[in-house]
Structure formats: structure tokens, C-alpha cells
Legacy VTK file of the C-alpha trace (Angstrom):
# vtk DataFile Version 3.0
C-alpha trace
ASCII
DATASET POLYDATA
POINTS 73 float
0.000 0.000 0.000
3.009 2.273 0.584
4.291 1.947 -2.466
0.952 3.073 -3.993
0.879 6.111 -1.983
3.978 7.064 -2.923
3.324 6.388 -6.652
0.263 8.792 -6.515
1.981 11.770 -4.303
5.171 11.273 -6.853
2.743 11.477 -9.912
1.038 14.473 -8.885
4.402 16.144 -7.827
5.766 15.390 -11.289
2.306 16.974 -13.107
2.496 20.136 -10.646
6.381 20.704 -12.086
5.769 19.910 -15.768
3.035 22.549 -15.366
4.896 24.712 -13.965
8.147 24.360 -16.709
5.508 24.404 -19.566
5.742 28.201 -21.164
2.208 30.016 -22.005
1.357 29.512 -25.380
0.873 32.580 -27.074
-0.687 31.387 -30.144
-4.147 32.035 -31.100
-4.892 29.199 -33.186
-5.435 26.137 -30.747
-4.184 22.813 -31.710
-7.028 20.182 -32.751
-8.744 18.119 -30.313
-6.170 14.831 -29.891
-3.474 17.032 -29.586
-4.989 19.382 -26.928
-6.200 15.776 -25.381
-3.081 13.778 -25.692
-0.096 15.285 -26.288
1.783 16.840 -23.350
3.675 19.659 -25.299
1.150 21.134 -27.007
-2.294 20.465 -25.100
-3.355 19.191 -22.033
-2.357 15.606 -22.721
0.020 16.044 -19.187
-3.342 16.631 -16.955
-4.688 14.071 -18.916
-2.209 10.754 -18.814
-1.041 12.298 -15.075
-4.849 12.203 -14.076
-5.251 8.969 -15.189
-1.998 7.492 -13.469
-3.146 9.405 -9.859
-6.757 7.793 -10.086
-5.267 4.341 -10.700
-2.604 4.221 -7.834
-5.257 5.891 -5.800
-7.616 2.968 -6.305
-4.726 0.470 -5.965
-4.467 2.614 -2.635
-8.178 1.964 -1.695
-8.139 -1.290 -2.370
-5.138 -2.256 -0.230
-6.864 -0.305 2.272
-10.620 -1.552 2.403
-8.499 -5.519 2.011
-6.722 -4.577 4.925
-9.630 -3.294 7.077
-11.540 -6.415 6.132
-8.977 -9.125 7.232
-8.816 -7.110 10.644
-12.339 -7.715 11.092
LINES 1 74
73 0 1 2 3 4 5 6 7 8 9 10 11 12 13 14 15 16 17 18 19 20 21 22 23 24 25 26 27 28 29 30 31 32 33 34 35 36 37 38 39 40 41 42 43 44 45 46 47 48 49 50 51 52 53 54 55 56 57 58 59 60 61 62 63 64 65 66 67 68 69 70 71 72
């Protein structure tokens, strides 16, 4: 489970400074809709693939968790 928890805080650490290293894009066309959805240079792709990776180890998280409570009881 620690491992897990670790993997999610790490994730979201690692989306928080790609964000932050990302320049503004200053042009006025925007990109089509699977770049801005996927790719993590041009569009939003790093919320994206880092959103899915903290909702998995988050569930991996909850399910060590709830297992855990239920062999105590």
C-alpha cells in the first residue's frame, strides 16, 4: 500500500512541475482536439495521462486499504 501512496503523491508532484516548466502559449490558433487531449507539449495531454496514473494508484491505494480493514475484522 506504501508503495501506492507514494506512486500517486510522486505522480502528482511530477504533473504540478511539468506545469509549472511548460511556457504560455501565445498562439491564437489552438491545436485540434487529440493534440490538446493527448499530447503533453502542445495540449493538455500532461493533466490528462497524469490524471489517469493518480486515479489508478489511488484505487490500488483503496483497495489495499478496504483488504486490509476487512482481514482485521
Amino acid at each position: 500500500m506504501g508503495n501506492w501512496l507514494i506512486l500517486t503523491v510522486a505522480t502528482l508532484a511530477a504533473m504540478i512541475g511539468f506545469r509549472m516548466k511548460k511556457p504560455p502559449d501565445e498562439r491564437l490558433d489552438p491545436p485540434s482536439n487529440f493534440v490538446m487531449f493527448f499530447n503533453p507539449l502542445q495540449g493538455e495531454g500532461d493533466l490528462f495521462i497524469g490524471g489517469v496514473l493518480v486515479i489508478y494508484f489511488s484505487s490500488r491505494v483503496f483497495l489495499a486499504l478496504f483488504q486490509t480493514l476487512r482481514s482485521i475484522f
